[in-house]
N, C-alpha and C positions, 0 to 999 in steps of 0.2 A: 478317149474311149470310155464307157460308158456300158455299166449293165444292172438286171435286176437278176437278183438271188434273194436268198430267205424268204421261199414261197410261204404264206400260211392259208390255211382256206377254215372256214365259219362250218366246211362238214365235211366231213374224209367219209369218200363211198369211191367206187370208182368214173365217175362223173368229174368228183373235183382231181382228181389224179389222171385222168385222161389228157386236162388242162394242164394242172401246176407243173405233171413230170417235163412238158416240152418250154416253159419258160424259166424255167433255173436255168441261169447263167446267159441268158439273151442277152447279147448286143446289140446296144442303140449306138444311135450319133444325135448332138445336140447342138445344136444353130446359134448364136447369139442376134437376136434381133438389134439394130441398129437405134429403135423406137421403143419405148414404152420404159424405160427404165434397164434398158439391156435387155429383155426377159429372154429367159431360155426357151428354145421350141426344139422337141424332139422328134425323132421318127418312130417312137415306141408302137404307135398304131399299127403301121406299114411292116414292121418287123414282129409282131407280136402273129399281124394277118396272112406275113410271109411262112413263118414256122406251122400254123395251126394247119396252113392248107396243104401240107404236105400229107395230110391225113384225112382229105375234105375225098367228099366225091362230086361235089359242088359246091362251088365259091357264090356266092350272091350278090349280084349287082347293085351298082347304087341304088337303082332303081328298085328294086326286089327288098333293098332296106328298109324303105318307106317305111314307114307306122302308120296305115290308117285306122279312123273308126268313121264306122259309115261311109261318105262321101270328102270327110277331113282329114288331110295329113295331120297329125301329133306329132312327128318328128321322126329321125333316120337312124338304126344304129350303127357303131362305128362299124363291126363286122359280124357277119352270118356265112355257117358253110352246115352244109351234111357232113356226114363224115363220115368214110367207110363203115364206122358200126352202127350202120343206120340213123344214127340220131342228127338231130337238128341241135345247132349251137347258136344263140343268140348273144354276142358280147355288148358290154357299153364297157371304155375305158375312161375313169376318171382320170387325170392327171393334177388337178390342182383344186376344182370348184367341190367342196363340201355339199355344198346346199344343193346342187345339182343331180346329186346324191337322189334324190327325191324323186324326180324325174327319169332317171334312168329303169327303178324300180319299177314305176309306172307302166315306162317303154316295154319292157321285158314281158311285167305281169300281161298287157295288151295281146301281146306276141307268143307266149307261155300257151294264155287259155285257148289259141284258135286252134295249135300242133302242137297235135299227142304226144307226138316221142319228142319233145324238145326242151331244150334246159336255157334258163340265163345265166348269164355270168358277168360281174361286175369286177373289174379286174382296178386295184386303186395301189398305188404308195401306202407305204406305213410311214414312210418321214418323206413329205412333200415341206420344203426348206424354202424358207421367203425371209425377208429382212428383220421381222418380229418376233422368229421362234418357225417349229418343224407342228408339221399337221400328221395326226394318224389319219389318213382317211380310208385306210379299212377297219379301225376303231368304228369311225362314223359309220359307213356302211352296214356293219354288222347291229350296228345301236339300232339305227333308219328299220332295217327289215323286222329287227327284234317287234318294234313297235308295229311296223304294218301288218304283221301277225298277230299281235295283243288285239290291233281296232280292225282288221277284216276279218278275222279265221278262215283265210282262203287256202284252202290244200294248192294253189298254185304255188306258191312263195316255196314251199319244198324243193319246189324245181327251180328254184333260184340260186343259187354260190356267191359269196364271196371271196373272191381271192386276191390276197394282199402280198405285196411284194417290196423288198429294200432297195433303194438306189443306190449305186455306185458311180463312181467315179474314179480312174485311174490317173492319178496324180504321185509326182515325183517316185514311181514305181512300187505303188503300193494301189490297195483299193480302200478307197474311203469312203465312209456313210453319207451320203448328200444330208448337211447342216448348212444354218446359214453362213458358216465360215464358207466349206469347204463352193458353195454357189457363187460367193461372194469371190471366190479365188478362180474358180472358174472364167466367169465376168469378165473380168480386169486379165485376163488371160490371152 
């Protein structure tokens, strides 16, 4: 078993409390791939999309995810709903890639400026745990925006969040921090 706690979010308004209150203490499940080094795959997406839409008035289809500009797909996000208080949600979830970081902002900002009442939200790990050492990537996130406000000064990015979350893991009956030990025990599990 498997969960994220220790919500923190880049701006407390009620935007980002709308979000973080419904994912303290969410339960995932995690796969071990047979290929690539063992790697872990989770269901964090699927559960994360499960909880939010309890609150949606529409859920958004794959298709409705789309990104374009002009006549170009840019890319899809992971998930979009309305929500009962009117507003539109646009999420990306990192789970592991940094740099992709980059891209997500992008997706959002695209998505931000077309609908007025809508926000994005970049939902990351603060210890994403690999065999070299633990990644804050809501550290990264928050640095990535900090900057894309320094070099665009776009009142969009306001409408942007950060929210970062801890991984758990429940092992020998306790909950532990996903480190490279605790991944590694995992693994070989």
């Amino acid at each position: 078993m498997f969960k994220i706690a220790d919500i923190v979010v880049d701006k407390h308004d009620n935007v980002s409390s709308f979000i973080a209150d419904k994912l303290e203490g969410l339960i995932f499940a995690i796969t071990i791939k047979k290929t690539n080094s063992r790697q872990l795959d989770s269901n964090i997406d699927n559960v994360v999309e499960q909880e939010l839409s309890k609150n949606a008035s529409k859920i958004f289809t794959k298709q409705e995810r789309l990104i374009k500009t002009q006549s170009e797909s840019i890319g899809e996000l992971d998930i979009a709903f309305e929500a009962s208080n009117g507003h539109t949600y646009f999420i990306e979830i990192e789970k592991s890639n940094k740099k992709t970081i980059w891209f997500d902002n992008v997706k959002l900002l695209t998505l931000i400026q077309k609908n007025k009442d809508s926000y994005g939200i970049i939902l990351c790990p603060k210890n994403y745990a690999h065999k070299v050492g633990t990644w804050n990537l809501y550290k990264e996130a928050v640095t990535y925006k900090s900057h894309l406000a320094r070099v665009f000064n776009s009142s969009s990015l306001e409408r942007v969040y950060v929210i970062g979350y801890t991984q758990y893991a429940l092992l020998d009956g306790d909950w532990m921090k996903f480190s490279p030990e605790t991944v590694l025990r995992i693994k070989n599990s």
